[in-house]
Backbone as numpy.savetxt, mean C-alpha at the origin, in Angstrom:
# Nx Ny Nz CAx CAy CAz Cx Cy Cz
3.67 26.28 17.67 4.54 25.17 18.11 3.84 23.85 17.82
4.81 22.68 17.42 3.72 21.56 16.92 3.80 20.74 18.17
3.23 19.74 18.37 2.28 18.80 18.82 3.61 17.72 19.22
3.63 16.83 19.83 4.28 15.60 20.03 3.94 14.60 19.04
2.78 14.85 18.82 2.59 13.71 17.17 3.01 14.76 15.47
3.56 15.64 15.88 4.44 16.56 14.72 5.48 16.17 13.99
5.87 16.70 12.25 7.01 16.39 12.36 7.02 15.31 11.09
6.03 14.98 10.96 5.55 14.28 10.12 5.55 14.47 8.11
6.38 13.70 7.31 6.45 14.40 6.10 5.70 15.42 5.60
6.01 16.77 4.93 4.60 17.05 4.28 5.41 17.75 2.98
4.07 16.85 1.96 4.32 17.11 0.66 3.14 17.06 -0.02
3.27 17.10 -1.58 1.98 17.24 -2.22 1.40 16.06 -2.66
1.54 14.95 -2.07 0.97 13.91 -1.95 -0.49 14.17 -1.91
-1.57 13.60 -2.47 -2.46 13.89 -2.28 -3.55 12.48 -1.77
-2.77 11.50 -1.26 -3.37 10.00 -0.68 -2.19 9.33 -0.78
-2.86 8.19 0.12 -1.87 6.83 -0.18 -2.31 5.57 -0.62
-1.34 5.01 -1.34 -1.46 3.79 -2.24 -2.85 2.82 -1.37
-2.57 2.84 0.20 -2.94 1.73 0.71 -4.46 2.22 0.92
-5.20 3.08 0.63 -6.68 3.40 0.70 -7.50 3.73 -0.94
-6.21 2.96 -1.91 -7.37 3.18 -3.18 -6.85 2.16 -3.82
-8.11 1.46 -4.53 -8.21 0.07 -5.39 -7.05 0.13 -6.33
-6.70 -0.91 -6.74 -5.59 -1.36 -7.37 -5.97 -2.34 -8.27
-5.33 -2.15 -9.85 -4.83 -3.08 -10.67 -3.20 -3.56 -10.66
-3.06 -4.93 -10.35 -1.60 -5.52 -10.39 -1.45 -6.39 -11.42
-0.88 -5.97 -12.39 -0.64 -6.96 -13.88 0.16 -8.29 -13.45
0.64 -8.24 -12.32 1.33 -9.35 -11.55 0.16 -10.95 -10.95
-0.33 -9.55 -10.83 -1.41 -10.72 -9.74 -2.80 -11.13 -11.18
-2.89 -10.70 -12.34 -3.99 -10.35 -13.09 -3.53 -11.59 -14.08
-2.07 -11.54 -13.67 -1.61 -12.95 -14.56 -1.19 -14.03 -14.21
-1.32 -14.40 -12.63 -1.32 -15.29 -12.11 -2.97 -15.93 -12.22
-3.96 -14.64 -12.11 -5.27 -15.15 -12.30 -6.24 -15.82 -13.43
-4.43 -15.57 -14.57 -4.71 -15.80 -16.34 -6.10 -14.94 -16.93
-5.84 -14.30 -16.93 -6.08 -12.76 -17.15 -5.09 -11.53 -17.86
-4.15 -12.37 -17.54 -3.45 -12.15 -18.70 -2.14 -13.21 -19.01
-2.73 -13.37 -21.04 -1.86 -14.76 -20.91 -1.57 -14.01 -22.36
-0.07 -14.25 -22.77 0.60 -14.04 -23.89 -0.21 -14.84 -25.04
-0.04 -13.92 -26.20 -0.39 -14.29 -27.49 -2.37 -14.81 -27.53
-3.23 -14.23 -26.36 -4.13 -14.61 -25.96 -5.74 -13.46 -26.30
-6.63 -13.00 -26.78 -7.72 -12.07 -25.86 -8.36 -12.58 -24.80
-8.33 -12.15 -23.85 -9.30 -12.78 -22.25 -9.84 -11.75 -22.25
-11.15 -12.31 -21.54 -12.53 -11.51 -21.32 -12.81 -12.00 -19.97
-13.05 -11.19 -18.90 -13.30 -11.84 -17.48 -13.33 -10.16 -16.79
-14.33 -10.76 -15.60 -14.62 -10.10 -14.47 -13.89 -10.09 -13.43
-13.59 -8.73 -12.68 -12.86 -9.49 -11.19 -13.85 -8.23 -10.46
-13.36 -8.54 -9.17 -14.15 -8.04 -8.19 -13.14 -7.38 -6.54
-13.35 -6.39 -6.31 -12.08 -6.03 -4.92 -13.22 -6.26 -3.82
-12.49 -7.11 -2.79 -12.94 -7.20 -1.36 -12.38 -5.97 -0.65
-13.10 -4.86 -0.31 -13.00 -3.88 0.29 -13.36 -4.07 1.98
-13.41 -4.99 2.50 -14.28 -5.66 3.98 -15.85 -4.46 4.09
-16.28 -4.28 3.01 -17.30 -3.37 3.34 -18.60 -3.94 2.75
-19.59 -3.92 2.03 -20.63 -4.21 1.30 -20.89 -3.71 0.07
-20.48 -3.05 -0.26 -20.15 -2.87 -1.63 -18.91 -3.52 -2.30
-18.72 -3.82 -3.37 -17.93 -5.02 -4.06 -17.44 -4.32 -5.52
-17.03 -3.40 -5.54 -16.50 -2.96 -7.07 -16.14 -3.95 -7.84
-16.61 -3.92 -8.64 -16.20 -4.72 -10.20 -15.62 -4.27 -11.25
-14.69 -4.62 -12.30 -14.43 -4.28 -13.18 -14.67 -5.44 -14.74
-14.98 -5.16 -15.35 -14.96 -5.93 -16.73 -13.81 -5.72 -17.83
-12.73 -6.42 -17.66 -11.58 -6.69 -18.57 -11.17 -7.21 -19.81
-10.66 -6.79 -20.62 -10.58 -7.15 -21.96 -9.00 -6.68 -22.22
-8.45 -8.06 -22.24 -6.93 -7.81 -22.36 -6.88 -8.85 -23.86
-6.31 -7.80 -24.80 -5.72 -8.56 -25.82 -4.44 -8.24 -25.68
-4.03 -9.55 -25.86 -1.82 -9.47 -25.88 -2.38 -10.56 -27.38
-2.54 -10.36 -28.52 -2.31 -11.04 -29.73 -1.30 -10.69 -30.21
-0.56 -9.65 -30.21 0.60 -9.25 -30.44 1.46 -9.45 -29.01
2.26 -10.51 -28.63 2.69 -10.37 -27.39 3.58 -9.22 -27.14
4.35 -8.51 -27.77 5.13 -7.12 -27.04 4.07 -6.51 -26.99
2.61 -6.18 -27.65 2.20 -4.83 -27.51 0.82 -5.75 -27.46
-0.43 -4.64 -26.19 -1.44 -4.98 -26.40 -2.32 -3.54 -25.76
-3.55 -4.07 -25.38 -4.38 -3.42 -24.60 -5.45 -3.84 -23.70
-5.33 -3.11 -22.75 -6.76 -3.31 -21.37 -7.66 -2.28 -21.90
-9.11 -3.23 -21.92 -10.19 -2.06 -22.11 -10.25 -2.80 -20.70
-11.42 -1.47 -19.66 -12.10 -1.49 -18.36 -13.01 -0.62 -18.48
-14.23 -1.61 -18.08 -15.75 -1.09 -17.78 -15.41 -1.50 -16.23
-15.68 -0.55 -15.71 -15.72 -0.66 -14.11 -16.80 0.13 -13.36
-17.84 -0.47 -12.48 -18.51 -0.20 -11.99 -17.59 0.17 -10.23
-17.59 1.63 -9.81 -16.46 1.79 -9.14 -17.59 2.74 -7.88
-17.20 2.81 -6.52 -17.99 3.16 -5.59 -18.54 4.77 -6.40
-17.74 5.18 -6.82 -18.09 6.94 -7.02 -18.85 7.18 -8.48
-18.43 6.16 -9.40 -17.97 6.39 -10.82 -18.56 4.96 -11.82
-19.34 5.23 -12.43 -18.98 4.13 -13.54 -17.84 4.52 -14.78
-16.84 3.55 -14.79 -15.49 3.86 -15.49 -15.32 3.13 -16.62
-14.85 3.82 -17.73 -15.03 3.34 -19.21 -13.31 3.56 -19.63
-12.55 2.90 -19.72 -10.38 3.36 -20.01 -10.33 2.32 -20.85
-9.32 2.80 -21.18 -8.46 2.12 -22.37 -6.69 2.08 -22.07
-6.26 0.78 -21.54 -4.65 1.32 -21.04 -3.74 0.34 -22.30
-2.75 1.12 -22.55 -1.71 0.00 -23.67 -1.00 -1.04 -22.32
-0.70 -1.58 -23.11 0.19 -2.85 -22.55 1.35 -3.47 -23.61
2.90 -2.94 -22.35 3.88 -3.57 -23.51 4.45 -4.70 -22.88
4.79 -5.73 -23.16 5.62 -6.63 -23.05 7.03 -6.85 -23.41
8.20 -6.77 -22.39 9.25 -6.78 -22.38 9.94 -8.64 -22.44
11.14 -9.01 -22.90 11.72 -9.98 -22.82 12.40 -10.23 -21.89
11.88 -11.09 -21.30 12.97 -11.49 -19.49 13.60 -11.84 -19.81
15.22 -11.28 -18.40 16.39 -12.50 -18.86 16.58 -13.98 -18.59
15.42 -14.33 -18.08 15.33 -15.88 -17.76 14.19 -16.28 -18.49
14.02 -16.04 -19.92 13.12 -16.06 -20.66 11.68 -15.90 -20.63
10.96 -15.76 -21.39 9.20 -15.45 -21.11 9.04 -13.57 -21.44
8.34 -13.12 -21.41 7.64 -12.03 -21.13 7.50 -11.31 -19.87
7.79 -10.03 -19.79 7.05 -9.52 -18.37 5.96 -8.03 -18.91
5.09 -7.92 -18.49 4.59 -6.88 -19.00 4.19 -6.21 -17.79
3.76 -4.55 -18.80 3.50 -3.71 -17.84 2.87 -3.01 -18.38
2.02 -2.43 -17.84 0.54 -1.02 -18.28 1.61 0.33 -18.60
0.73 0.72 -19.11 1.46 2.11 -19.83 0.81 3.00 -19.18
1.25 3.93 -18.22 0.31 4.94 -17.42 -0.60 5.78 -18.59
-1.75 5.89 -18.41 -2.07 6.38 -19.69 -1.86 8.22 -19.42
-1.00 8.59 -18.40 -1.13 9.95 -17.95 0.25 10.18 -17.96
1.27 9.35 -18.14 2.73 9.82 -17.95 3.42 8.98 -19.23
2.64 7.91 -19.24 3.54 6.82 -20.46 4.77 5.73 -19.90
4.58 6.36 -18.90 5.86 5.53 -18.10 5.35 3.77 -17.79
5.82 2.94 -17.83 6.10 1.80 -17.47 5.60 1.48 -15.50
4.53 0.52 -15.64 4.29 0.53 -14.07 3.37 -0.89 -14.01
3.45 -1.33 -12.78 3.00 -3.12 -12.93 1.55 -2.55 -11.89
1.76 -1.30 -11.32 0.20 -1.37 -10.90 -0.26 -0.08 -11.14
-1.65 0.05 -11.41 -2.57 1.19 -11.49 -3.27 1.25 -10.33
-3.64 2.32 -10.21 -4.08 2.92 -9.05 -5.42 3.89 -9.36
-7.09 3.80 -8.67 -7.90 4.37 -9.34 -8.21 5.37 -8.19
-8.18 6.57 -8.63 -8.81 7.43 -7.90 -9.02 8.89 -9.10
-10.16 9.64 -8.65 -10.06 10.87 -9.53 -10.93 10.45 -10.91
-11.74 9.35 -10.26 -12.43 8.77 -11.79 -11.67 7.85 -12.96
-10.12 7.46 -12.73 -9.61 6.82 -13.74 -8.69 6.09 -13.28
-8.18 4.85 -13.70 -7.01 4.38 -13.18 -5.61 4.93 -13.68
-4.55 5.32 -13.12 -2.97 5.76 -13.65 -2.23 5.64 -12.79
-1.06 5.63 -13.10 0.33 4.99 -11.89 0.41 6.35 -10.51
1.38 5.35 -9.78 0.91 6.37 -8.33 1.71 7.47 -8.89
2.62 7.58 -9.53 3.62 8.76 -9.96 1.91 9.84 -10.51
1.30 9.57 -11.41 0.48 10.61 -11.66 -0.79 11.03 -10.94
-0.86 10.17 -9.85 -2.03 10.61 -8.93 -1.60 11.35 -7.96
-0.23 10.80 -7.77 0.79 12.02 -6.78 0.41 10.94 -5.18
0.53 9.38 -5.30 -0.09 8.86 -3.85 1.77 8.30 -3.47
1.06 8.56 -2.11 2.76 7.94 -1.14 1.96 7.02 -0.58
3.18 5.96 -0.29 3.03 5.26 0.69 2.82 5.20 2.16
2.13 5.20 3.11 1.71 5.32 4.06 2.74 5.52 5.33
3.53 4.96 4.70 4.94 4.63 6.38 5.86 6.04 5.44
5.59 6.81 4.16 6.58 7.70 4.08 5.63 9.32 4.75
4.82 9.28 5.05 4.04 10.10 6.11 3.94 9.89 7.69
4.98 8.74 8.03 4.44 8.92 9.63 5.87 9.44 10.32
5.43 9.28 11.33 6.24 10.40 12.56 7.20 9.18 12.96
8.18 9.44 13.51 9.21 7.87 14.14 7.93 7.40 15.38
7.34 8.37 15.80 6.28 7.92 17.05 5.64 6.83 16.49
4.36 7.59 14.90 3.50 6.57 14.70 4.31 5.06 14.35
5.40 5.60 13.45 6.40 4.03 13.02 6.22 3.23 14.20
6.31 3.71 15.18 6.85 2.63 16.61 5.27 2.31 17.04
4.66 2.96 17.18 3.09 2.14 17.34 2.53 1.61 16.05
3.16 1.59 14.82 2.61 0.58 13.96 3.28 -0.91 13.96
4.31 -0.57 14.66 5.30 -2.08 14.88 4.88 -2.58 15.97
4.06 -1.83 16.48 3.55 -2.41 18.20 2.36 -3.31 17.86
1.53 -2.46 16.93 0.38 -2.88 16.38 0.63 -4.88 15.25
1.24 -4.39 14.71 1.62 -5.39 13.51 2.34 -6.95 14.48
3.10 -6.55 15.66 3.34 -7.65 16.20 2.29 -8.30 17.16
1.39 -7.38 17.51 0.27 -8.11 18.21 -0.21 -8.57 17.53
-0.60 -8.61 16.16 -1.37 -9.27 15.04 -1.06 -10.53 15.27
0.33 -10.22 15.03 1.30 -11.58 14.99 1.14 -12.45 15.69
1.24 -11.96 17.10 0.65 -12.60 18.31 -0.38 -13.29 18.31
-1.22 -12.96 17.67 -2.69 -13.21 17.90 -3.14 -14.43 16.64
-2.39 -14.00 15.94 -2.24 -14.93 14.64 -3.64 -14.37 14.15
-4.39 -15.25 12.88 -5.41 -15.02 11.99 -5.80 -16.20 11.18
-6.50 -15.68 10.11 -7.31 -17.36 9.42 -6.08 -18.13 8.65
-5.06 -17.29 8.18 -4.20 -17.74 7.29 -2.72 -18.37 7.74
-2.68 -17.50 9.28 -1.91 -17.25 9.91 -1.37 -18.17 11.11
-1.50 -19.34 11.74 -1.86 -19.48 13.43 -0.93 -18.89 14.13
-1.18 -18.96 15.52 -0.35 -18.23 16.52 0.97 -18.80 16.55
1.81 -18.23 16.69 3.43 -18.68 16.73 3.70 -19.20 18.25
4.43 -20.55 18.27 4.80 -21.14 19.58 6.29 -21.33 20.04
6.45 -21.33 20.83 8.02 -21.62 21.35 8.77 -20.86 21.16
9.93 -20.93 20.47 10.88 -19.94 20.40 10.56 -18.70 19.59
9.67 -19.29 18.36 9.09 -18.46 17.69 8.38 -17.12 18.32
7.35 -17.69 19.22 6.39 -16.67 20.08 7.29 -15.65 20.91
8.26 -16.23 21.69 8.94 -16.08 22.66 9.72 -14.63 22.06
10.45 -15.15 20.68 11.05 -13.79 19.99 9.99 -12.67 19.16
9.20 -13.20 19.15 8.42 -11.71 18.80 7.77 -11.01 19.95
7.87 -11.43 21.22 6.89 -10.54 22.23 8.69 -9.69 23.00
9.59 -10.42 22.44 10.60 -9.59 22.92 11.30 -8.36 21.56
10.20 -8.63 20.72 10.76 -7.64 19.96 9.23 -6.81 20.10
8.16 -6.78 20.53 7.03 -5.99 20.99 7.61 -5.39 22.09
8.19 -5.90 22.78 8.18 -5.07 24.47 9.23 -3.95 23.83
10.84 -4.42 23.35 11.35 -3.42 22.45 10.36 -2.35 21.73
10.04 -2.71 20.71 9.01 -1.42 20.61 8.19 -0.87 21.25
7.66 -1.18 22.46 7.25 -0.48 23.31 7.95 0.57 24.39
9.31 -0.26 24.51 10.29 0.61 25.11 11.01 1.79 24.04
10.54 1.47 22.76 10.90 2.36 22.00 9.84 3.40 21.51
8.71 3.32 21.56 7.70 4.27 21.67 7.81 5.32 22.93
8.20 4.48 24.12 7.83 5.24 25.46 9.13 6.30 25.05
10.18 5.73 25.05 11.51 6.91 24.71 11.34 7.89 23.74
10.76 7.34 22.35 10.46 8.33 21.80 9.18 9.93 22.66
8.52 9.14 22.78 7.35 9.92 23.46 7.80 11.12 24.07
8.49 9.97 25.06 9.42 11.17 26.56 10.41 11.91 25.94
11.07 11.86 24.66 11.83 12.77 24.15 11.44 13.86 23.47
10.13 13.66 22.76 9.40 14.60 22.78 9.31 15.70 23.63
8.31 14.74 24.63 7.78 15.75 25.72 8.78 16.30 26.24
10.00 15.83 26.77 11.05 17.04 27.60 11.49 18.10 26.91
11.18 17.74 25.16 11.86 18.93 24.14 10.67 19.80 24.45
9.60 19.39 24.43 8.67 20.82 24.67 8.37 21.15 25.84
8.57 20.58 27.08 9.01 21.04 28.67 10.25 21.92 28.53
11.03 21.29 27.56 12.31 22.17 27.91 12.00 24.13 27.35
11.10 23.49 26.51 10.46 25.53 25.72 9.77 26.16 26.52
9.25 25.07 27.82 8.19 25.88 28.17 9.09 25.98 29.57
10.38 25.88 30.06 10.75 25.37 31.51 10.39 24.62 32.58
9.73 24.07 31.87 9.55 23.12 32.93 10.56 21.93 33.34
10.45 21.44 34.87 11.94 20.70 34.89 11.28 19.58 35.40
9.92 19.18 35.48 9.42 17.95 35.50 9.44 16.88 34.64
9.37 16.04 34.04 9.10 15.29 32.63 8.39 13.85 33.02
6.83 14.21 32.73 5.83 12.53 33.34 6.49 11.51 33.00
6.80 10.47 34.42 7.52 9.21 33.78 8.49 9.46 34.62
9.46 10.63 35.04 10.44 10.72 35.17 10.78 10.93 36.83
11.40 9.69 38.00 11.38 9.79 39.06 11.75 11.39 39.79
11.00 11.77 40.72 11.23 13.18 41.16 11.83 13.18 42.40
């Protein structure tokens, strides 16, 4: 019989997006790093909040703007990493270029790579989900509990929200809290109810 925290997707996922380093051709060309009709040569570096600092060394030629390539020397926590990814460039309908990495494991079209397993390739070939498509409606409701106290609390980028502002997010926290507790207790009476029991904690006697 499972657990009150049960229930939870299961598939052959083998991680999620949100615990392994990332290349975003989005963000790589805002950093001009990648610039049409161009070769760039540059370093970047992932803030992991830890002490180690992975690096990678990039070499994007788009001289041909539809078609190019990423070489990556990457010095990576597990791995020193040596790839080669194509890069095609498509025509927007509001003119310019948009490009995208070529999974080098499926061929498919994807704006981010994902490194794990020693190489970078799209989440389709590493087999990674997203984090909220593995949780339980329980954990969902304590990650919304979690995410609005943030809110609350504000941060460096962030400040604390005042007035009406503040006022409507601690009434959408207490909601999720009243929506955790229901979930919880619906749980628990489903597995009181297997076992007969006619008590349910919480519940006036």
């Amino acid at each position: 019989m499972g657990g009150i925290g049960s229930g939870a997707l299961r598939s052959r996922h083998v991680g999620d997006v949100e615990d392994v380093l990332a290349l975003d051709i989005r963000v790589l060309r805002r950093l001009g790093v990648v610039r049409p009709g161009e070769c760039v040569i540059d370093t970047i570096c992932w803030s992991t909040g830890g002490h180690e600092r992975p690096q990678a060394r990039l070499r994007i030629d788009l001289s041909d703007s539809a078609r190019g390539m990423m070489a990556i020397t990457a010095h990576m926590p597990d791995d020193a990493v040596t790839q080669r990814i194509a890069i095609e460039g498509i025509a927007s309908g509001f003119g310019g270029i948009r490009y995208y990495f070529l999974c080098p494991v499926t061929g498919q079209r994807c704006e981010i790579l994902y490194y794990t397993d020693g190489r970078f390739a799209s989440r389709h070939a590493h087999r990674l989900t997203y984090a909220s498509q593995n949780m339980t409606d329980l954990t969902r409701a304590h990650r919304r509990i979690i995410m609005l106290r943030r809110r609350l609390e504000g941060s460096k980028g962030r400040p604390r929200p005042k007035g009406r502002k503040r006022a409507g997010i601690i009434d959408r926290l207490n909601e999720a809290r009243s929506e955790a507790r229901n979930i919880w207790r619906d749980r628990l009476r489903k597995q009181m109810d297997r076992s007969d029991s006619r008590w349910i904690p919480g519940d006036r006697r």
